[in-house]
C-alpha positions in Angstrom: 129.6 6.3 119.0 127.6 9.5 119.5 125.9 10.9 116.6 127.9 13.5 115.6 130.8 11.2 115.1 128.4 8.4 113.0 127.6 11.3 110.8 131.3 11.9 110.0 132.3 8.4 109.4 132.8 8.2 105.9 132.9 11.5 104.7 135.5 13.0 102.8 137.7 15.7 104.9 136.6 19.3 103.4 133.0 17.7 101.9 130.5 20.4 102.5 127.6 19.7 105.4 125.1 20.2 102.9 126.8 17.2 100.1 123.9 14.8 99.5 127.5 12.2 98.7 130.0 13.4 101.1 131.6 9.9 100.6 134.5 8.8 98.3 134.9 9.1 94.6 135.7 6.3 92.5 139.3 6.1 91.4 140.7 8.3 94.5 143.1 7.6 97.2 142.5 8.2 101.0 144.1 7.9 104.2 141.7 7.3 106.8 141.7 9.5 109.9 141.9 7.8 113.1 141.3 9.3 116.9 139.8 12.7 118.0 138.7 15.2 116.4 138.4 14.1 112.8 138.1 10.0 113.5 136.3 8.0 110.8 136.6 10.8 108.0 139.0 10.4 105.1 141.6 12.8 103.5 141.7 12.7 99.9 145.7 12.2 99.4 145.4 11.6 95.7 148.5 12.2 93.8 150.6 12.5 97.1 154.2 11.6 97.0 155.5 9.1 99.5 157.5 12.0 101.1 154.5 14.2 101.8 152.3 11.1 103.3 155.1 10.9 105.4 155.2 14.4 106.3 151.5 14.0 107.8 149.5 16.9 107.4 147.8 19.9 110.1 143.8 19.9 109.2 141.9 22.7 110.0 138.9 21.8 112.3 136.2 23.5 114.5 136.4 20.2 116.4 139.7 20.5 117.7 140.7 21.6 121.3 140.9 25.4 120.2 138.0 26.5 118.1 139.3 27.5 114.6 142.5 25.6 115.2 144.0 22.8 113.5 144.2 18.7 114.3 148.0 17.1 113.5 147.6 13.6 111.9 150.8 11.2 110.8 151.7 8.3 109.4 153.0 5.4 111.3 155.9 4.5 109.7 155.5 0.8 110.6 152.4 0.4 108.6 152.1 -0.9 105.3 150.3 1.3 102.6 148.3 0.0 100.3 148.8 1.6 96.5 145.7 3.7 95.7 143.0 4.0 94.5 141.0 3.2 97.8 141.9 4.0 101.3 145.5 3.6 101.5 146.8 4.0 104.6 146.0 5.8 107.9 147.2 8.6 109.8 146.5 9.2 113.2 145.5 12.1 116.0 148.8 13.6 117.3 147.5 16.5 118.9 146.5 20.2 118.5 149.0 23.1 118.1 147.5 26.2 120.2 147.7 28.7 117.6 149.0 29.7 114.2 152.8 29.7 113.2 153.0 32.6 111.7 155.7 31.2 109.3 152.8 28.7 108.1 150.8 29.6 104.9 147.4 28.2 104.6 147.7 26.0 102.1 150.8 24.4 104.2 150.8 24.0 107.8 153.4 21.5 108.4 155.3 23.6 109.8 153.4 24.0 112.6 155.2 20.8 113.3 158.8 22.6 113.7 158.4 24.5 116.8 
């Protein structure tokens, strides 16, 4: 493990560089995010329903194949999830789409997913 990636294990997804506790919160639930680009850090799914767990989600990264792009992560549907608070379950690397949908709105970019 290089050190970029030890200095992402843990973190929160969306915790600023500069956050002396980038880490967890007490009483939140995660999914840990497992495989390239975002391995080790967690996604705070607090107050998800089942439905959009399963959905997965499309983060936006710098450390993704296009710079600026975003990294798709899912659910396997085979694992168990815990109920939160706590890491709950994990969602894992699928890929990178190679640009916007332009369908998408920021603040929902699974439908990148459709096309």
């Amino acid at each position: 493990m290089d050190g970029d990636e030890q200095l992402l294990r843990g973190r929160v997804y969306g915790a600023e560089h500069d956050d002396p506790d980038p880490g967890p919160r007490s009483g939140r639930t995660y999914a840990e995010l497992v495989g390239s680009p975002l391995d080790g850090l967690l996604l705070d799914i607090h107050g998800w329903r089942a439905e959009e767990i399963d959905d997965g989600v499309a983060l936006t990264t710098e450390l993704g194949r296009w710079s600026g792009g975003r990294a798709l992560y899912d659910p396997r549907p085979d694992e168990p999830r815990d109920p939160g608070p706590g890491v709950a379950c994990r969602f894992y690397y699928t890929g990178d789409p190679p640009d916007r949908c332009p369908a998408h709105r920021d603040d929902d970019c699974r439908l990148l997913r459709s096309g």
